[in-house]
C-alpha positions in Angstrom: 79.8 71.2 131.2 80.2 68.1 129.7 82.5 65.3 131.2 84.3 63.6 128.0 87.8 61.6 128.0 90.5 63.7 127.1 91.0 64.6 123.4 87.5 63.9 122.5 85.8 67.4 123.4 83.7 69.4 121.2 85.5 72.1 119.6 84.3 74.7 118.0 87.7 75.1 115.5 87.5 73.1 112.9 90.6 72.1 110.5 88.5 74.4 107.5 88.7 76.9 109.9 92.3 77.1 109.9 92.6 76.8 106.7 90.4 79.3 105.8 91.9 81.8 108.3 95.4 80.9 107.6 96.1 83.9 105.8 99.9 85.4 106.4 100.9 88.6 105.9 104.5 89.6 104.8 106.9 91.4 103.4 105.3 95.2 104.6 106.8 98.3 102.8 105.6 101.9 102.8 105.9 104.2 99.7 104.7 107.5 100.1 103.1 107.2 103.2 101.1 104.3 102.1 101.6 100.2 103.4 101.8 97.6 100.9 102.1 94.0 101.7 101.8 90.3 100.8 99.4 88.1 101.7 99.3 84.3 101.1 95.6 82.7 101.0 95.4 79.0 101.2 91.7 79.6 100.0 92.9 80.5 97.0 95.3 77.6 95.9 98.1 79.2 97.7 98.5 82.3 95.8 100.7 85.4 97.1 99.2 88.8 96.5 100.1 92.3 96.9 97.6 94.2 98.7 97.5 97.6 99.8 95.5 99.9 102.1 92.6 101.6 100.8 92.5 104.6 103.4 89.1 106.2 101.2 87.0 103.3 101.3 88.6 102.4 105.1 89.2 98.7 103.3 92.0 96.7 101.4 92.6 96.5 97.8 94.7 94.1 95.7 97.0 95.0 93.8 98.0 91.4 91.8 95.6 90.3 89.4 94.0 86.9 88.8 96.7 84.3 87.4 99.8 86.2 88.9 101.3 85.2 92.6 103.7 87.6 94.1 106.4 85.3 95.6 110.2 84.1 94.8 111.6 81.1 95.1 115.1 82.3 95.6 117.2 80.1 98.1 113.7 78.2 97.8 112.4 79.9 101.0 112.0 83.1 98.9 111.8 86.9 100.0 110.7 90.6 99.6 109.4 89.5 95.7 108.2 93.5 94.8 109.1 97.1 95.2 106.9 100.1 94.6 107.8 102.9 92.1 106.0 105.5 90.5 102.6 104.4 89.0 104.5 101.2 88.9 104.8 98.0 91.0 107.6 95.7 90.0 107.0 91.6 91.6 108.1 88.2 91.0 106.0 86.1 89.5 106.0 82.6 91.2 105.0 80.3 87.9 107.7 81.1 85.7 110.0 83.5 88.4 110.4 86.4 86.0 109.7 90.2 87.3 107.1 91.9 86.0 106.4 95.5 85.7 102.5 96.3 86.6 101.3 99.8 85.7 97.7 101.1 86.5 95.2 100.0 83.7 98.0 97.2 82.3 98.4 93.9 82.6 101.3 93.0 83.9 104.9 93.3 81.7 107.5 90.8 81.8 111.1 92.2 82.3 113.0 89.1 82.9 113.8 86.1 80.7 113.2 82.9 82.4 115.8 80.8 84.2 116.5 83.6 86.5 115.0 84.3 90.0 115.1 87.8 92.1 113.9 89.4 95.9 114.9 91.6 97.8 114.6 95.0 95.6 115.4 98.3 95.9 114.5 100.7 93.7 116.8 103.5 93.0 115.7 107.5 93.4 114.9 107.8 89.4 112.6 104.9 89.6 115.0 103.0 86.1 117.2 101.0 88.3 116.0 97.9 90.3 118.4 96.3 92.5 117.7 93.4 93.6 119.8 89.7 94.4 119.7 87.7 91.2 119.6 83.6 91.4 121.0 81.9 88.1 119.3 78.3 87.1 120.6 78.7 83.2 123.6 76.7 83.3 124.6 73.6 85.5 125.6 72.9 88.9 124.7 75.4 91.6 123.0 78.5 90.8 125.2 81.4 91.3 123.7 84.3 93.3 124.6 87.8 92.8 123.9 91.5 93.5 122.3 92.7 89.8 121.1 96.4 88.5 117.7 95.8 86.4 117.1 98.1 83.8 113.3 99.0 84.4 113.2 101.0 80.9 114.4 97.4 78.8 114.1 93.7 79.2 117.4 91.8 79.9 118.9 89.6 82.9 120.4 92.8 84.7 123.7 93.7 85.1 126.2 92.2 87.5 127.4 94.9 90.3 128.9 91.8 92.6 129.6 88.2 92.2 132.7 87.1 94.4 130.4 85.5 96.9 128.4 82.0 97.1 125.2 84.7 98.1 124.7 87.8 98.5 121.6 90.1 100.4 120.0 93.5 101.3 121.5 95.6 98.8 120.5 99.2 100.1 121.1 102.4 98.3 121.9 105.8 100.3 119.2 108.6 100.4 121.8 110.6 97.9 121.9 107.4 95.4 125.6 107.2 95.2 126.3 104.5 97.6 125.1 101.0 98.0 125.1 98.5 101.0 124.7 94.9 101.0 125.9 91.9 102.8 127.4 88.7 101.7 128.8 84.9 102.6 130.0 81.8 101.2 129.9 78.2 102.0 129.9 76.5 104.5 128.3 79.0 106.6 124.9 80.2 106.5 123.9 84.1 107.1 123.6 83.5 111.0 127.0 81.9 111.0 129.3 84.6 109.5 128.4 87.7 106.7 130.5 90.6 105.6 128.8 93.6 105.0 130.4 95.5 102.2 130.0 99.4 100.8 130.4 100.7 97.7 130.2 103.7 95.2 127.2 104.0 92.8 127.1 105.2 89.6 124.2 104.0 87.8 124.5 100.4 87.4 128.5 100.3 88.7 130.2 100.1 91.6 133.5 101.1 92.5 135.5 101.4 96.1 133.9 98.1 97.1 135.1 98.3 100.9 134.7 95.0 103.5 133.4 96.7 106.8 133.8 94.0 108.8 135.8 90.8 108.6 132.6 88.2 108.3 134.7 86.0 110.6 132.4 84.3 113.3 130.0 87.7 113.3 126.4 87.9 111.9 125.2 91.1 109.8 122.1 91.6 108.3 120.0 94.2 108.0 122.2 97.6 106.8 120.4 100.5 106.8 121.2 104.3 105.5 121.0 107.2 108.0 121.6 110.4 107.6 124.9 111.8 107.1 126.5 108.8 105.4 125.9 107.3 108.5 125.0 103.0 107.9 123.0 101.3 110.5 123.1 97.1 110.5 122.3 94.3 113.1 125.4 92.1 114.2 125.6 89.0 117.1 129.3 89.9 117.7 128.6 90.5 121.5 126.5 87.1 121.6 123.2 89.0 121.2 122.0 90.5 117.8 122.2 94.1 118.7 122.6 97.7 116.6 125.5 99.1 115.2 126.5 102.1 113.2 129.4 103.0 110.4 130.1 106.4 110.6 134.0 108.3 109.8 135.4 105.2 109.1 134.2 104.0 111.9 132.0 101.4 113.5 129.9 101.7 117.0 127.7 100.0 119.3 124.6 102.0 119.6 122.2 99.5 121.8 123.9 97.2 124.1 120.9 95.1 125.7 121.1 91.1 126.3 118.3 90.7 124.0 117.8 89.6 119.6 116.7 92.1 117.5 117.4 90.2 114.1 116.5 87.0 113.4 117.8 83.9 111.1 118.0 85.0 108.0 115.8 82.4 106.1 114.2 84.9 103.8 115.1 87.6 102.1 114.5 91.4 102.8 112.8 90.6 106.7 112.7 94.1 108.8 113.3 94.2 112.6 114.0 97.6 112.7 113.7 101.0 111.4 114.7 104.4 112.2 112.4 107.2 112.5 114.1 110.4 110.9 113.9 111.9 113.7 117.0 111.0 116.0 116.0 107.7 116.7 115.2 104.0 116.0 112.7 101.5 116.7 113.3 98.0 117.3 112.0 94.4 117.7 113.6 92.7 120.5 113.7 89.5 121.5 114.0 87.9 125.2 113.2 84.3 125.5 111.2 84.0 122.7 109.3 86.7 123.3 109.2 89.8 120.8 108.7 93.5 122.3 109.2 97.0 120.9 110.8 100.2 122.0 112.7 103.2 120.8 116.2 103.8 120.6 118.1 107.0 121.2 120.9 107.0 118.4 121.7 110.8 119.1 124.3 109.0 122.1 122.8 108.2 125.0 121.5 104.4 123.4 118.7 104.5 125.6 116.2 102.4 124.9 112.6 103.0 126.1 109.8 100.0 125.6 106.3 100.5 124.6 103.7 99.4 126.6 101.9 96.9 124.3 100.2 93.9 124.1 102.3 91.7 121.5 104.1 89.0 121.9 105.4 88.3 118.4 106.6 91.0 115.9 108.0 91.7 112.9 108.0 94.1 109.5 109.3 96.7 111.0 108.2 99.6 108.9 107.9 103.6 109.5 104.4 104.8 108.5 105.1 108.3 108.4 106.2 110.9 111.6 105.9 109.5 114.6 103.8 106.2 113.7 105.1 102.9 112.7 103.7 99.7 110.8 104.3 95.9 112.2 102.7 92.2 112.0 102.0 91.8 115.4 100.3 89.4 117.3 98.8 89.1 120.9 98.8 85.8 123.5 95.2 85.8 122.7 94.7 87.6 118.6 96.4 86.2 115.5 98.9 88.2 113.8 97.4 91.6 111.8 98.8 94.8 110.3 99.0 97.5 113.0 100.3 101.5 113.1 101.4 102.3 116.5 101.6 105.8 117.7 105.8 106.2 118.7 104.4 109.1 121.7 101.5 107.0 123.5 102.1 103.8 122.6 98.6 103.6 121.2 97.9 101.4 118.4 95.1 100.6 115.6 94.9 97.5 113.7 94.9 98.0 109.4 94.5 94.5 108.6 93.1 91.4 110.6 93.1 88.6 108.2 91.3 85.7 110.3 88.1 85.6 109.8 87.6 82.5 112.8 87.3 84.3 116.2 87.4 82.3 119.0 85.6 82.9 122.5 88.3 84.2 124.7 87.0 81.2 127.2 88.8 78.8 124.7 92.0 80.1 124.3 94.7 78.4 126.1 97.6 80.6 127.2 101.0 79.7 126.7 102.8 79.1 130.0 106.9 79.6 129.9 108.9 76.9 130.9 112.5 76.3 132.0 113.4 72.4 132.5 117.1 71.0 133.3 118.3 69.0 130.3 121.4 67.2 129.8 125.3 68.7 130.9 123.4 70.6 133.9 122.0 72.7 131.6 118.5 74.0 131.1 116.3 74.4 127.7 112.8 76.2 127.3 109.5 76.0 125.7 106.0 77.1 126.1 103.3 75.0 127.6 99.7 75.5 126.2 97.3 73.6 129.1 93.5 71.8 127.3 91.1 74.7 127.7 87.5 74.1 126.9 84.9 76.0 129.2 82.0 73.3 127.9 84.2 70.3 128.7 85.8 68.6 131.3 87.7 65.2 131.5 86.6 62.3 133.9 88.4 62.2 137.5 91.4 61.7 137.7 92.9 61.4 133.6 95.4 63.2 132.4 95.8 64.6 129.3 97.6 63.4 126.2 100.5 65.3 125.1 101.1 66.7 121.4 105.3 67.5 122.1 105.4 70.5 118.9 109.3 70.7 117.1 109.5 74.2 115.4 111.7 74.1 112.0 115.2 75.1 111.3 116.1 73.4 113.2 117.6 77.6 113.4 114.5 79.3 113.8 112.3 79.6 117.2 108.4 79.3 118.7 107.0 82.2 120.0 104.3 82.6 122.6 101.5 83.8 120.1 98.3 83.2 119.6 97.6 80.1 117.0 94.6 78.5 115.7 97.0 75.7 114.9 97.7 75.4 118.5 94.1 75.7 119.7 93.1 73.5 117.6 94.3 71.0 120.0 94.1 72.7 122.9 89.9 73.0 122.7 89.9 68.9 121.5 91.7 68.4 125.1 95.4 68.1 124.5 98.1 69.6 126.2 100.4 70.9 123.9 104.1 71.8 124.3 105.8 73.9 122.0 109.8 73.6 122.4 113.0 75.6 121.9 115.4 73.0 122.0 119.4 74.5 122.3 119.9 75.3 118.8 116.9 77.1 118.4 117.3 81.5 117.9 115.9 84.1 120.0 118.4 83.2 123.1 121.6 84.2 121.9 124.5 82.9 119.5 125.9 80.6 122.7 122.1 79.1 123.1 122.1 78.7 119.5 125.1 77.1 118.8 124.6 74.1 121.4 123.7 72.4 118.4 126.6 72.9 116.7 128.0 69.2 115.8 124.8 68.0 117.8 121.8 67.6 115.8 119.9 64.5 116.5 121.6 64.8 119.7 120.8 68.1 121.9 117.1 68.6 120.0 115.9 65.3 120.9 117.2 65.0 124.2 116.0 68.5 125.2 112.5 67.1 123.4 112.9 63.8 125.5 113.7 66.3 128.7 110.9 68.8 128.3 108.5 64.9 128.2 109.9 63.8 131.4 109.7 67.3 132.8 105.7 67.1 132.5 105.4 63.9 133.4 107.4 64.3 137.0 104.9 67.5 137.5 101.9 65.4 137.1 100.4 67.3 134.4 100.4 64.8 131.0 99.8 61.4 130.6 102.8 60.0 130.0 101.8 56.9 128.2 99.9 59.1 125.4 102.7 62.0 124.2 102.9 62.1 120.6 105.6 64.2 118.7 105.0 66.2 115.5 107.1 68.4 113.2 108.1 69.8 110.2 111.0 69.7 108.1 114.0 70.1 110.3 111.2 69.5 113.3 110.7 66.7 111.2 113.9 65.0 111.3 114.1 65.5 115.6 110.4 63.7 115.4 112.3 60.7 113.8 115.2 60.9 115.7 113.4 61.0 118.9 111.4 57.6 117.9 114.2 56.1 117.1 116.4 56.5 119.5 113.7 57.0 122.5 110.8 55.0 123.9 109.7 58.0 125.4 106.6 58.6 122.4 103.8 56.6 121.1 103.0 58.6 117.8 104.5 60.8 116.0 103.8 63.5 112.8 106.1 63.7 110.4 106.0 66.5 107.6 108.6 66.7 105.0 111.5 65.6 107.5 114.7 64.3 107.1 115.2 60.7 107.8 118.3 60.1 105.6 121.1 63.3 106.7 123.6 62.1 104.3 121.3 62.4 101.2 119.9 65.7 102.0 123.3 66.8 102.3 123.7 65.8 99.2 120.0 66.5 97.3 119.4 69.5 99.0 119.3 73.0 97.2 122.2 75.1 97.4 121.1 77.8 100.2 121.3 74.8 102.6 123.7 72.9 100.8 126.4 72.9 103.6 124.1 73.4 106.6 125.3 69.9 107.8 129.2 70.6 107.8 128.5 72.6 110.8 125.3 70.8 112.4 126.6 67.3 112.2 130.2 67.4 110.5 132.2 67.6 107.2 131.6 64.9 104.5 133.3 62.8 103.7 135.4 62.6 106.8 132.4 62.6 108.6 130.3 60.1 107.2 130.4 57.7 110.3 128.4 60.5 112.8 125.9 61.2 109.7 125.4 57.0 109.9 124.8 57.2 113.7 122.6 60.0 113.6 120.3 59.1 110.8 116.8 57.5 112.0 116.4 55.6 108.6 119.8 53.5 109.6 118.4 52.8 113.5 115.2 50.8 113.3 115.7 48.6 116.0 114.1 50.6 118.8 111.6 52.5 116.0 107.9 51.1 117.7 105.6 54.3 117.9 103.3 54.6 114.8 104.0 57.6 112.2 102.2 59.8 110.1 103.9 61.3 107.5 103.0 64.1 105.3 105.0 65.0 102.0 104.6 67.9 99.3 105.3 66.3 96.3 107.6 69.3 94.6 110.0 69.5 97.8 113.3 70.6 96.7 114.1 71.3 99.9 114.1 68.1 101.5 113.2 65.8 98.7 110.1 63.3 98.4 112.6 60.3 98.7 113.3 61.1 102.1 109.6 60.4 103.2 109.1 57.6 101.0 112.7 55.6 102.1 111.4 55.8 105.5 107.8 55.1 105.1 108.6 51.9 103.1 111.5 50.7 105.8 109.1 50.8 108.7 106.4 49.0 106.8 108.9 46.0 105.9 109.6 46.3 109.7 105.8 46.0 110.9 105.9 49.5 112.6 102.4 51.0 112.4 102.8 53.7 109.3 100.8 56.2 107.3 101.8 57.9 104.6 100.1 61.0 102.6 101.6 62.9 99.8 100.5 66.1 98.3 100.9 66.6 94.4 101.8 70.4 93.8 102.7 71.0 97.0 106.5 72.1 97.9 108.4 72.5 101.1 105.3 73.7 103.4 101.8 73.1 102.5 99.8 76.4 100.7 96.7 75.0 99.7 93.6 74.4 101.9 92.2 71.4 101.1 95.3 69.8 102.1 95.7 71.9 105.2 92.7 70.1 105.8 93.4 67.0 105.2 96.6 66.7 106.9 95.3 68.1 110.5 92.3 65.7 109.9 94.0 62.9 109.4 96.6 63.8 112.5 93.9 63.9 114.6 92.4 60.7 113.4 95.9 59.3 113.8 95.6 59.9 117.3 92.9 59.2 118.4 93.5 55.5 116.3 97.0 55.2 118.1 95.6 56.2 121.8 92.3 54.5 121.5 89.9 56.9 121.4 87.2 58.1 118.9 87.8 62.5 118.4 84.9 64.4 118.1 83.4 65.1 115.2 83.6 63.2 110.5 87.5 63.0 109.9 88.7 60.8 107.2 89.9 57.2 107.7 93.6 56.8 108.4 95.1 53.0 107.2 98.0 52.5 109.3 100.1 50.1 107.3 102.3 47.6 109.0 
């Protein structure tokens, strides 16, 4: 074992490796007993294809060809872009955003003009109806979202079913094709604020009867899903925790009462955290403290729920496989996420589809370690601490490690405890890393969530600055090397925290907000009125959005930044980067600043996966005063 400071150990992950193996899988359906999915592969510019399983050859098989990418940019984020009919595959093409009808032997068809975008489909039982939410860019202001019927026989828009909402989701035909589900909500909440979930009668491509089934007044639904019976299954968070319910005689139930999330934020479309079995009963994701587990649910009245006995700690895709097996992304404290079928009687499971191909000895994977530290108002906040774990390394006597603080997006969103390259990547190099769920952040509960109601800038970063001091009392960081980093949302508490705190040295900032009163007014409509509720109403409000905006409070801004920008961002804009960038250089602060052409909200494409977590670690190891193992490229810090 080799004695080396802290943060420059030999690791055997490389950031190529992560790029390379940072293939995600998505968006799982089964059609006639067979999965189909999308994965997106940096290695190959970023593209989304639709892949399904191969059971003859024991192997996987794509299904998009070569200058096509399977994936929607509606509400930016996107969703479910395909659905499977017979001998047909219907997707959204990213390029252009129309739908296209693929048929074996074809090339692809387009059935959509351009101007419009589409997810979440549902085909109906005859295979010539496609419904699906509609997003439409042809005329000015904000696009208007609606629940459409596409004709799958002609080419044309589709036809309107409902448009009396700002957005609309899951639209869900009955087994008998003559009703129709869906839920929708308007400004200024977003779909883990308040949604109504509506029925209606179908008749081909109209509706009529439209009935509200609940009041989408401070309650949550996603997810509606037809039973048997007429019965109509959903998720709602009106007991605090995201639990099951059923409509049946004019009538709505609680089926699971447990203090734990089965659904999460709704930031894209057509997501699958449970699914019921035909047999009597359901399965479902839950969710306790970040941490994902499944079991079966009795729905014939008992509501028992029974776990399964299984390894993984971060779940989702919910899918039934066929009688008495079920599909999932699932990954382990210690494997990345893969396709798995799991056995509903023994709890067995067999894995379809491990995309990594960088398998790292068990010896070098750090474990993430829950923690619970007090915060401010005698409260307490939680994250998961991931200790430097190297078996051929070890650091001099007495050193402590640095500290790489990790913000998770959102900020409505949550970490979970699974395995990462991302993570080990610093781990194995010799950093501690902390990943946080600040109040605010999902997977604890509407109350935990809404802390940060009114509060952003406030309760992230002081849970952040908490969860520092917290290490640094227990002796296990070196509290004069803890650098923050983030992205988006993660990115704007990264800035916030160097502004208003002395408590980091460094920090990485990708694609966050530094300005909140020009996103609020740049950003795209999905997110358009996120603010009102996070920080407060414009324009009565404009004084808080001036106190809480890092780009206006320089005065106690010393760390150095890094700051990494896709150059297409609609979502938070490239002038938020830049603004800030250029006001800390006029200021002296120690500043670098990369930008991506091509690139949107989230890198996609691996040489500049690579070049980003390079040049963090250079960063680093530049700002802390020691040399990282291994070429990386040079980082100018501007001042």
């Amino acid at each position: 074992m080799k004695q080396t400071p802290y943060g420059t150990w030999h690791s055997p992950l490389g950031a190529s490796d992560l790029a390379g193996s940072s293939i995600t899988l998505n968006y799982v359906q089964v059609a006639d007993g067979v999965p189909y999915w999308i994965e997106s592969r940096p290695a190959d510019g970023g593209r989304n294809v639709l892949v399904t399983s191969d059971a003859a050859a024991g192997s996987v098989r794509d299904l998009t060809p070569a200058g096509f990418s399977a994936r929607t940019r509606v509400h930016e984020y996107g969703g479910r872009p395909y659905a499977i009919g017979r001998d047909v595959t219907f997707f959204s093409n990213f390029p252009d955003q129309r739908v296209y009808a693929q048929r074996a032997g074809q090339a692809p068809a387009a059935l959509t003009p351009e101007g419009y975008r589409y997810a979440d489909y549902e085909l109906d039982q005859t295979g010539t109806l496609l419904f699906c939410v509609r997003e439409d860019h042809t005329g000015s202001g904000e696009p208007r979202n609606s629940l459409v019927a596409l004709d799958t026989r002609t080419n044309g828009p589709g036809t309107v079913l409902f448009d009396k909402s700002d957005f609309v989701a899951f639209p869900r035909v009955s087994p008998d094709g003559r009703r129709i589900a869906w839920i929708a909500w308007n400004h200024p909440d977003l779909p883990w604020d308040a949604t109504t979930l509506y029925v209606a009668n179908l008749s081909g491509a109209k509706l009529s009867g439209i009935t509200a089934l609940t009041s989408g007044s401070r309650e949550s639904v996603i997810e509606p899903r037809w039973g048997t019976a007429g019965s109509l299954y959903f998720l709602s968070d009106r007991s605090n925790w995201s639990s099951l319910y059923r409509y049946q005689d004019n009538r709505v139930a609680s089926v699971l009462s447990i203090e734990a999330e089965i659904g999460s934020p709704l930031w894209t479309l057509g997501q699958s955290s449970y699914c019921l079995t035909g047999d009597g009963r359901a399965l479902v994701r839950y969710t306790i403290a970040a941490r994902d587990q499944l079991g079966v649910v009795d729905l014939t009245g008992s509501g028992k729920l029974a776990p399964l006995d299984l390894p993984f700690v971060g779940l989702s895709n919910i899918q039934l496989l066929g009688p008495g097996t079920a599909i999932a992304v699932a990954a382990s404290a210690t494997a990345e996420a893969a396709l798995v079928s799991i056995d509903l009687a023994t709890g067995s499971y067999r894995i379809l589809r491990a995309p990594g191909s960088v398998k790292l000895d068990p010896a070098f994977i750090s474990v993430a370690e829950p923690i619970e530290f007090p915060t401010a108002g005698g409260l307490t906040a939680h994250a998961f601490y991931y200790p430097p774990t190297n078996p051929e390394a070890s650091a001099p006597v007495g050193e402590k490690p640095p500290l790489v603080v990790k913000v998770h997006g959102g900020p409505t969103s949550h970490s979970k405890p699974e395995f990462a390259l991302a993570t080990q990547y610093w781990t194995s190099r010799g950093f501690a890393l902390l990943d946080v769920n600040h109040g605010g952040s999902s997977g604890f509960g509407r109350a935990y969530r809404e802390r940060l109601n009114g509060k952003w800038g406030i309760v992230d970063v002081g849970d952040v600055v908490a969860a520092v001091k917290y290490l640094i009392n227990s002796g296990r960081i070196d509290g004069n090397r803890a650098a923050i980093r983030g992205g988006s949302a993660g990115g704007f508490t990264v800035l916030a925290a160097l502004a208003f705190h002395d408590v980091f040295r460094a920090g990485a900032n990708y694609y966050g907000v530094s300005d909140l009163e020009a996103l609020a007014r740049d950003t795209h409509k999905f997110e358009a009125r996120y603010l009102d509720r996070l920080v407060a109403p414009l324009p009565q409000g404009r004084e808080v959005y001036e106190a809480r905006a890092p780009i206006r409070h320089l005065e106690r801004f010393k760390a150095a930044l890094i700051t990494f920008q896709g150059a297409d961002d609609k979502v938070v804009p490239p002038d938020q980067s830049r603004a800030m960038v250029a006001a800390l250089k006029s200021k002296g602060v120690p500043v670098a600043y990369i930008e991506f052409e091509g690139e949107q909200h989230g890198f996609r494409r691996a040489e500049n996966i690579v070049r980003s977590l390079e040049s963090e670690l250079a960063f680093y190891g530049k700002v802390f005063g020691f040399t990282p193992d291994g070429t990386l490229p040079e980082v100018t810090l501007l001042k």
